[in-house]
C-alpha positions in Angstrom: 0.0 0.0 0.0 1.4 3.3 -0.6 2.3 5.8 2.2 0.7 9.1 1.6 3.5 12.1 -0.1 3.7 15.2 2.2 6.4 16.8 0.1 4.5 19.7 -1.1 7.7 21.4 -2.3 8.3 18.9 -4.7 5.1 18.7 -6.1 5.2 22.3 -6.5 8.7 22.5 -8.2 8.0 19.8 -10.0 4.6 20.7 -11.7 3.5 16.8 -10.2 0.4 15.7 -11.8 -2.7 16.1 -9.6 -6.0 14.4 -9.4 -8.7 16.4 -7.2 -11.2 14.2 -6.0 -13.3 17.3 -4.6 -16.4 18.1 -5.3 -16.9 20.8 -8.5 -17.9 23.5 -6.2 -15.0 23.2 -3.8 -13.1 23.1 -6.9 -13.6 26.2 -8.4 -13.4 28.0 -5.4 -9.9 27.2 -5.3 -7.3 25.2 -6.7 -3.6 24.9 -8.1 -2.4 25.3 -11.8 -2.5 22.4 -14.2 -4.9 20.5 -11.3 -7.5 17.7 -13.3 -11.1 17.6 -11.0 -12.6 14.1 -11.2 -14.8 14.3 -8.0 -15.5 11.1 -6.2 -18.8 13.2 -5.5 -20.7 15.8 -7.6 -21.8 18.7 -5.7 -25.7 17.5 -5.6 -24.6 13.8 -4.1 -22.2 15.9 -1.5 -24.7 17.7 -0.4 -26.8 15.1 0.0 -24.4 13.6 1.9 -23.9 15.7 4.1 -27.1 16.4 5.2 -27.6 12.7 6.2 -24.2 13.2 7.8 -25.4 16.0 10.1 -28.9 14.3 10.8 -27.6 10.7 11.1 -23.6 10.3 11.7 -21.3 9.3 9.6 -21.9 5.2 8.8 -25.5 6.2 7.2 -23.7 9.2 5.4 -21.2 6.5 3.9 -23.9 4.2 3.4 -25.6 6.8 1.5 -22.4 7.2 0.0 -22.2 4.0 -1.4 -25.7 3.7 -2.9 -25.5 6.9 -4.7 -21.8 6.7 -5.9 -22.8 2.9 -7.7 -23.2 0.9 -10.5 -22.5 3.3 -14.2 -21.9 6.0 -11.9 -19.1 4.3 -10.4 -18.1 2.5 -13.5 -17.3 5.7 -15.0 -15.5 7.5 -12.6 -13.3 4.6 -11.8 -12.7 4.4 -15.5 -12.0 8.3 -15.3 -9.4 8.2 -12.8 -7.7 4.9 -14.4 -7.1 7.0 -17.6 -5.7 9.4 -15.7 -3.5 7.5 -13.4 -2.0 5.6 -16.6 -1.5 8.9 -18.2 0.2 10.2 -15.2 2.0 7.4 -13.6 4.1 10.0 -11.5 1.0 11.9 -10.3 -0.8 12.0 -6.8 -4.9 12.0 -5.8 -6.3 13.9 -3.1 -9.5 15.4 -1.3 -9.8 18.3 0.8 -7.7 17.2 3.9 -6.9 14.0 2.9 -9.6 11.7 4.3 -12.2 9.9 3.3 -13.0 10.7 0.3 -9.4 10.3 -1.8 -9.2 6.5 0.6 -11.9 5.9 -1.1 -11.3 6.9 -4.2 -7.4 5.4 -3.7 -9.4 1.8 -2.3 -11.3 1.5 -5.7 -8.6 1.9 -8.0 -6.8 -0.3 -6.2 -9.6 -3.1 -6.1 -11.5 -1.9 -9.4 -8.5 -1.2 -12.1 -5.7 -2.7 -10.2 -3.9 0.4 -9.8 -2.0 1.5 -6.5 -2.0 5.1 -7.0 -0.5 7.4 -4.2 -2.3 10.0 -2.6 -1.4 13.6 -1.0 -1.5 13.1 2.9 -3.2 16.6 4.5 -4.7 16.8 1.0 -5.7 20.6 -0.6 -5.8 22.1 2.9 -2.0 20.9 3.7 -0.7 22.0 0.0 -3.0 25.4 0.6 -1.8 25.8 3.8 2.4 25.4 2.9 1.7 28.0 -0.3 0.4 30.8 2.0 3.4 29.9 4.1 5.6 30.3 1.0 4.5 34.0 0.4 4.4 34.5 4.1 8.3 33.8 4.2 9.3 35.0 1.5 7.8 38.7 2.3 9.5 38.2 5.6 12.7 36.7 4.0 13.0 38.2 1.1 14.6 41.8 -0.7 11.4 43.6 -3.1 11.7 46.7 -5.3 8.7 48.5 -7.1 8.5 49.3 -10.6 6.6 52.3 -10.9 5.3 54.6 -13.9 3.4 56.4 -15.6 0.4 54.5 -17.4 1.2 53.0 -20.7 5.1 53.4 -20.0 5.6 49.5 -20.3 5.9 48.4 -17.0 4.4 44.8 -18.0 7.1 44.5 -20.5 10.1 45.3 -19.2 9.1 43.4 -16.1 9.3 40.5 -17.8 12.6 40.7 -19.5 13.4 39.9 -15.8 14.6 36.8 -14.3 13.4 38.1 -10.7 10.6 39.9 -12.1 6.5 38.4 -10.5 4.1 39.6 -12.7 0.8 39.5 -10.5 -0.7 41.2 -13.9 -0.1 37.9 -15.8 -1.2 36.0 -12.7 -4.6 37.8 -12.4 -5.1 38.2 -16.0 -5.8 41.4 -15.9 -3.8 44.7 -16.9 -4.4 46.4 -13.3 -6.0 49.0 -14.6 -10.3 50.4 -15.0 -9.3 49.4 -18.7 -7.4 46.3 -17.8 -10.8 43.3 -18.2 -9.6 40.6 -20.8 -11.9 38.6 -23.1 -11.0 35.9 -20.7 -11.7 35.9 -16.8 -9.8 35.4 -14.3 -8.7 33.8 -11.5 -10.3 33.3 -8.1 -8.3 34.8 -5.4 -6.9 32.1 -3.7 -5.8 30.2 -7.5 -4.2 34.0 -8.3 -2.6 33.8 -4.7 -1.5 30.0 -5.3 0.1 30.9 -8.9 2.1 33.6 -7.0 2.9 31.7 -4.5 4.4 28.9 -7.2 6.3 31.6 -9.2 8.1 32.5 -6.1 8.8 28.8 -4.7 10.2 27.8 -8.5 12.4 31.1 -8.5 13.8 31.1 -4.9 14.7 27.4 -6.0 17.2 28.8 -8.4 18.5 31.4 -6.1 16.6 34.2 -6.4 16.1 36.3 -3.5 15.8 39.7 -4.8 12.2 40.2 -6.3 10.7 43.1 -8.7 7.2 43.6 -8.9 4.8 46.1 -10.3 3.2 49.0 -8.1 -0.3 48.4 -7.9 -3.2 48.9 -6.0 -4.4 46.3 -3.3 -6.4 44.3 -6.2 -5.9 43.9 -9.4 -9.0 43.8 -11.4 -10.7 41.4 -8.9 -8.0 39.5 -7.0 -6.6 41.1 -3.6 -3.3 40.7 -3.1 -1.9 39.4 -0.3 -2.3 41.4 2.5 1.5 40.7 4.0 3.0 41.6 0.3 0.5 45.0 -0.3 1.6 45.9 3.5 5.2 45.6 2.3 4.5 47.5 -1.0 4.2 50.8 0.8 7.9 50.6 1.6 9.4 48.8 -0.6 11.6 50.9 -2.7 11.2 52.0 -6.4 12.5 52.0 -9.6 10.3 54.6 -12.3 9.9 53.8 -16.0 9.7 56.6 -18.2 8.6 57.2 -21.8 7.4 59.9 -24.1 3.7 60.5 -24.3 3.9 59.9 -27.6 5.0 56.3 -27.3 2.6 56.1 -24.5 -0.7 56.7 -26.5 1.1 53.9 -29.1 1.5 51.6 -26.3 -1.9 51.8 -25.0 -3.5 51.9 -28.5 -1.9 48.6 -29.4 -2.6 46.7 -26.0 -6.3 47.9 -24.9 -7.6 48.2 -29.1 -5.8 46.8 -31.6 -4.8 43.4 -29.2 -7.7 43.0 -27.0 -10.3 43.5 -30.2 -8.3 40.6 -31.6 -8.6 38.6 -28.6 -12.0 39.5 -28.3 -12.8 37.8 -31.6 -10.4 35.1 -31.0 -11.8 33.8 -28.1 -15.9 35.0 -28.9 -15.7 34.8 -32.9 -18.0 36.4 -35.3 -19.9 38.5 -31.4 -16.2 39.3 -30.5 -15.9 43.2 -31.5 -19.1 44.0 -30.6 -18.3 42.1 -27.1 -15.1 44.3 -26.7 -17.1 47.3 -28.1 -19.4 47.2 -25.0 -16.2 46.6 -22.3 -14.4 49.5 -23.7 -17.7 51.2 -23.1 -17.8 50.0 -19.6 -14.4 50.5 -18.8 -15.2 54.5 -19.3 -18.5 54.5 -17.9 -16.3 52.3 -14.9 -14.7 55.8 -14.2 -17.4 58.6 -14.7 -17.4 60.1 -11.5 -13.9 60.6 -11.6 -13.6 62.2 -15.0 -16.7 64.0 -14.4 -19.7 65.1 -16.3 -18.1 66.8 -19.2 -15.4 65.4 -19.6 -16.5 61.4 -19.5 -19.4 62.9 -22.6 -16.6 64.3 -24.5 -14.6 60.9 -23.9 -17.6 59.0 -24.1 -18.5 60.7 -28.4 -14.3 59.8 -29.2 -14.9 56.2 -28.0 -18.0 56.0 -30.0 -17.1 56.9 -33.0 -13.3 55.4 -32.4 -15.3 52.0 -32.4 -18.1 52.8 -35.4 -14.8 53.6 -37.6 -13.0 50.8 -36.6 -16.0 48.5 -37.0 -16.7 50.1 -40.8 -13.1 49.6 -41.7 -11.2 48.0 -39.2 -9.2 51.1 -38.5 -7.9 52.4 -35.4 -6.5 56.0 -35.5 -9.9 57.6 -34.0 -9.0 56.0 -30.7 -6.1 57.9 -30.3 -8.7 60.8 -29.3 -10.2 59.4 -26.1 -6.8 58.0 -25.4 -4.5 60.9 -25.7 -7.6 62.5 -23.6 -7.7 60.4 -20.6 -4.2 60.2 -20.0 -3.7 64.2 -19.8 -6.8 65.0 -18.5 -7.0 62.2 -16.2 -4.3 59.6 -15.5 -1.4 61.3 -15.7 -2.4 64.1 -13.3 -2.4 61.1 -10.8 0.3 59.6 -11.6 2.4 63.1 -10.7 0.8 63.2 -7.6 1.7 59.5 -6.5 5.1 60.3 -8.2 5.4 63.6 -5.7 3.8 61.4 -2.9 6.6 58.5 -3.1 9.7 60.0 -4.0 12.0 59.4 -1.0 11.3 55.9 -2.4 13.2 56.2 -5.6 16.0 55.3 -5.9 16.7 55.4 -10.0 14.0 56.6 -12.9 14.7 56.4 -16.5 13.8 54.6 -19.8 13.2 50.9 -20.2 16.9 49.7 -21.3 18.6 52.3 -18.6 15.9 50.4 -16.0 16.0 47.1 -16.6 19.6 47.1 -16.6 19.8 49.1 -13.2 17.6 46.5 -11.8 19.8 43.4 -13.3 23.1 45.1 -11.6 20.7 46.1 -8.6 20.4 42.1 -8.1 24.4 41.4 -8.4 24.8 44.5 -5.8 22.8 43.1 -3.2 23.6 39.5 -3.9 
């Protein structure tokens, strides 16, 4: 029989194959990166479940169990997790604290398909559990620095030319900003926190200890960051990325038009402009009260006919309107003032090359 793996750094390193027996609902609420769900329960039979657990113990609640989790229905999920444990010899099983439910599941493979197939002792709560750890220590243990700018300077980009660079933009799927939705959703909280917590396990593997990350706000579109790391982020020290306005509007009108329409239509087809037609409406209307009356209407009649032009011909110069707009009327007025307001924090400012090579040599300093 096997003994239950507790190494939760290797899995994690390793990018071990992992078979969640948990129900669909537990599932989405939380889970880690690559991570197959074949439930030993659906989410109606759990709840089921458990109400005969609360009203009659636990024996009638397996019982129950039993009858409901039989025959076809059993047939095929056995057959399901078979596939998968022949597919992924090296993998691992597990329920939600590594109980009954992946024993079970673990018992019938065994006796069903003839496959011993190991399972994750402490299940999701024990791997959940050392990943909040691993960005608890590393905020305690480890040296951050801020990249900072104005909007549509780039930071994305040149944070990613960076061996030591976490991108919790990528990791939320989302650009930061009112603007920053994608065609494609994203993460719960806790799989945004367990993604971040994996990019820092994988690079403090290799060494790293020195970490740049992006200045943002305490969520990013819809995930929170961690409340230990945003803590840290009001003195952490920074590094400010600077461009021209001109290559600014260029940057912006490529990323949140001419790319997102694409991946608008890539991911929604023949419905996607009109689709990112109405979120580029949103995102403005998302910011009305801050722009104010007249100037969200003036924005508002660009944007419109930005998008009726574009639509007609598929061109995209009109946007550069409501673009070069919002970012002198609006965002970079803000950006002076939190440039003003964090100063004494930094510590170098210049264009992308002269940054990213200050922050390569800043990591051979303090190493």
């Amino acid at each position: 029989m096997s003994v239950d793996f507790t190494d939760y750094r290797d899995i994690f390193l390793n990018d071990r194959p992992l078979m969640d027996a948990r129900a669909p609902i537990e599932f989405h609420k939380g889970a880690f990166p690559g991570v197959v769900n074949l439930p030993l329960m659906n989410d109606i039979e759990r709840q089921r479940i458990g109400t005969c657990y609360k009203q009659h113990g636990q024996q009638a609640a397996i019982e129950l169990g039993h009858q409901l989790v039989s025959g076809a229905v059993k047939a095929g999920r056995i057959e399901a997790w078979a596939d998968f444990a022949r597919a992924h010899p090296d993998g691992y099983l597990y329920c939600f604290r590594g109980g009954l439910r992946s024993q079970i599941t673990q018992q019938w493979l065994r006796d069903e398909a003839g496959i011993d197939y190991p399972r994750i002792g402490g299940g999701y709560k024990a791997m959940r559990s050392f990943l909040i750890d691993t960005l608890d220590d590393a905020v305690a243990q480890c040296d951050f620095v801020l990249l900072g700018g104005m909007t549509g300077t780039g930071k994305t980009e040149a944070l990613v030319q960076l061996r030591n660079g976490l991108d919790l933009e990528g990791h939320a799927n989302h650009r930061g900003s009112s603007f920053g939705k994608r065609a494609t959703g994203q993460p719960s909280n806790i799989d945004f926190e367990n993604r971040l917590a994996i990019d820092i396990l994988k690079k403090r593997a290799t060494g790293i200890e020195q970490f740049v990350l992006e200045d943002e706000s305490r969520v990013v579109g819809s995930c929170a960051l961690p409340l230990p790391l945003y803590q840290g982020m009001q003195q952490y020290p920074m590094v400010w990325l600077e461009d021209s306005f001109e290559h600014r509007v260029e940057r912006i009108l490529r990323d949140y038009v001419v790319d997102l329409s694409a991946e608008f239509c890539a991911v929604h087809g023949e419905a996607g402009f009109a689709l990112f037609g109405e979120r580029l409406l949103a995102s403005l209307n998302n910011v009305q009260k801050r722009l104010g009356g007249e100037r969200h209407r003036r924005m508002l009649v660009l944007m419109e006919e930005a998008l009726a032009e574009q639509g007609r011909t598929g061109a995209v110069d009109l946007h550069r309107g409501w673009i070069e707009g919002l970012l002198g009327e609006y965002y970079d007025p803000m950006y002076v003032f939190q440039r003003e307001k964090k100063g004494a924090r930094i510590e170098f400012a210049g264009e992308r090359e002269a940054v990213i090579e200050y922050l390569r040599q800043r990591v051979n300093q303090k190493g």
